[in-house]
C-alpha positions in Angstrom: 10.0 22.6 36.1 7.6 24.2 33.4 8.0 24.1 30.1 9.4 27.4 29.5 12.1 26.6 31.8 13.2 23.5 30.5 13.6 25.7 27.2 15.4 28.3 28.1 17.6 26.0 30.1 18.3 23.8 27.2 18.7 26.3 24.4 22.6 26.0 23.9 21.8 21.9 22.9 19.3 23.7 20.2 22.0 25.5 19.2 24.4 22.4 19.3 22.5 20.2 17.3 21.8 22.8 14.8 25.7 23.1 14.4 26.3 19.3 13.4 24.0 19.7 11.0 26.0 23.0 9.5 27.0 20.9 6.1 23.4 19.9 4.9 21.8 22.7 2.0 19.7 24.5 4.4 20.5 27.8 6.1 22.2 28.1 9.4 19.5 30.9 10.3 16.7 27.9 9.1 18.3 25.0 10.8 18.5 26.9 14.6 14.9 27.9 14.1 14.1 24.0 12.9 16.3 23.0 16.0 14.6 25.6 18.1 11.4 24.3 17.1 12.2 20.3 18.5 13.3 22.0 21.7 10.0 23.5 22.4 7.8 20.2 21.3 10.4 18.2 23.5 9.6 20.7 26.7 6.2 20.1 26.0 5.8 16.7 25.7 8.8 15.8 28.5 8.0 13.3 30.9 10.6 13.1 33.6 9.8 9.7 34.6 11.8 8.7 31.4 15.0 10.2 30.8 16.7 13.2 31.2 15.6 16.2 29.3 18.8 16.4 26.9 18.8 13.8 26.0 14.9 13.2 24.9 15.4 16.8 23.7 18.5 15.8 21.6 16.5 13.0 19.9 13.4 15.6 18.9 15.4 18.0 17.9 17.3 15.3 15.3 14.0 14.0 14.4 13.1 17.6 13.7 16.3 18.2 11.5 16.0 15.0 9.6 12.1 16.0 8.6 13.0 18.8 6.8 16.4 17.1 5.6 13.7 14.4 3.7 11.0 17.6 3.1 13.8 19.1 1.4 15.3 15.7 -0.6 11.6 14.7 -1.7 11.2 18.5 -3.1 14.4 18.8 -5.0 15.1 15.6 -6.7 16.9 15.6 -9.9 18.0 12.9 -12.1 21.4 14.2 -12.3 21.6 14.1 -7.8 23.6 11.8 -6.7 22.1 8.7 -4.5 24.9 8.2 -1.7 28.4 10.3 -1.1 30.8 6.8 -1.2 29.6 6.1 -4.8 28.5 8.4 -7.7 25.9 6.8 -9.1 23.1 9.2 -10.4 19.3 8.6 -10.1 18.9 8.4 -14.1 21.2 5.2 -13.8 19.0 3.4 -11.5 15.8 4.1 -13.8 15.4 0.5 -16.0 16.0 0.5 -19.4 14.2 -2.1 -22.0 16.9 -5.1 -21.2 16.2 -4.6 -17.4 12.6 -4.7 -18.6 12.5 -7.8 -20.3 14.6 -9.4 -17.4 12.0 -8.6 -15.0 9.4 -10.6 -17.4 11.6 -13.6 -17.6 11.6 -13.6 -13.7 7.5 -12.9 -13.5 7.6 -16.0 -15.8 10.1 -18.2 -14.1 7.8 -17.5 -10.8 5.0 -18.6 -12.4 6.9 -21.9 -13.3 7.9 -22.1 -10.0 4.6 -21.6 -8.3 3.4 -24.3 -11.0 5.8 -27.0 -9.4 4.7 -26.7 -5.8 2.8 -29.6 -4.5 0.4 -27.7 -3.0 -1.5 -23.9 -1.6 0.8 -23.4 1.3 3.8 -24.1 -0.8 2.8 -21.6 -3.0 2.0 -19.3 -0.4 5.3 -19.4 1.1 7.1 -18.6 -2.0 4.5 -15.7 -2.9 5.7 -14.4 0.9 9.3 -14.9 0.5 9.2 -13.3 -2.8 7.4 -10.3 -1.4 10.5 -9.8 1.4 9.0 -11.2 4.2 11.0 -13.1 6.6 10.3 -16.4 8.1 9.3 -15.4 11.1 7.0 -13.2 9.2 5.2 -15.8 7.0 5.2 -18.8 10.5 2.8 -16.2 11.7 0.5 -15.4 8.7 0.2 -19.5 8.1 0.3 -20.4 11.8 3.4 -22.6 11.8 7.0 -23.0 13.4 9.5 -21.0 12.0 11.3 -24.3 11.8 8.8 -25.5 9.4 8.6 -22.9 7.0 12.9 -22.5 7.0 12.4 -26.1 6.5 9.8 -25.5 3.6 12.2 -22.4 1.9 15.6 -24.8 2.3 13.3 -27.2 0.4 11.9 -24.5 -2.5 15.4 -22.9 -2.8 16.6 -27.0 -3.6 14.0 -27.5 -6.5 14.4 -23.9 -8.0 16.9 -21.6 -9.3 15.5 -18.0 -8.2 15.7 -18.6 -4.6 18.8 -19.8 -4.8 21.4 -16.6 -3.5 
């Protein structure tokens, strides 16, 4: 089937797709030609081997929506916008003021105390990674350990000091 087939065969999911997304701030005229647009790059690069067609088409054409959903966002922030519908917490709330400031200087310090009682470089590099957000598995493979060892090592850390302690 060529691509111009599997189009105009599949132009009622465009349509679909374009529907669900009827409550967002863009245009109904916008989001069927946004929706259009993910039908035609999903006949295009469709490989039946995969899946069926609506279904990789339904995924491109969300991927599509939500592109110009997060174009959109990025373009017309405000401080006054709310940041989810469940709570109503506006964007100026979330910027710190000088108390959260000097908070996050007590922690920078209380790090460095911490990183000052560790027997030794890998200790320290594990707590420089755990800080950062990495997981266990994550750090095991930057210092070439078990996982085991370094949960073993962060049970140990979290023991000695306050900050890691949840």
């Amino acid at each position: 089937m060529t691509n111009e087939e599997l189009f105009n065969e599949n132009i009622k999911l465009a349509y679909y797709m374009a529907k669900k997304y009827s409550n967002v701030k863009i245009e109904k005229e916008d989001l069927i030609q946004i929706a259009l647009l993910g039908l035609w790059k999903a006949a295009k690069s469709y490989n039946s081997d995969k899946v069926k067609f609506s279904s990789y088409a339904g995924k491109v054409i969300q991927n599509e929506i939500n592109y110009e959903l997060r174009k959109k966002r990025i373009s017309t922030i405000s401080l006054n916008d709310t940041v989810t519908n469940t709570e109503r917490i506006c964007i100026e709330d979330l910027i710190p003021d000088k108390k959260d400031m000097l908070n996050e200087i007590e922690n920078k310090e209380l790090v460095q105390q911490i990183k000052q009682k560790a027997k030794n470089d890998t200790e320290r590099r594990i707590i420089d990674a755990y800080l950062s957000g990495k997981k266990v598995k994550q750090i095991a493979k930057e210092l070439g350990v078990s996982r085991q060892w370094i949960y073993y090592k962060t049970q140990k850390i979290k023991e000695k000091n306050i900050i890691f302690n949840e």
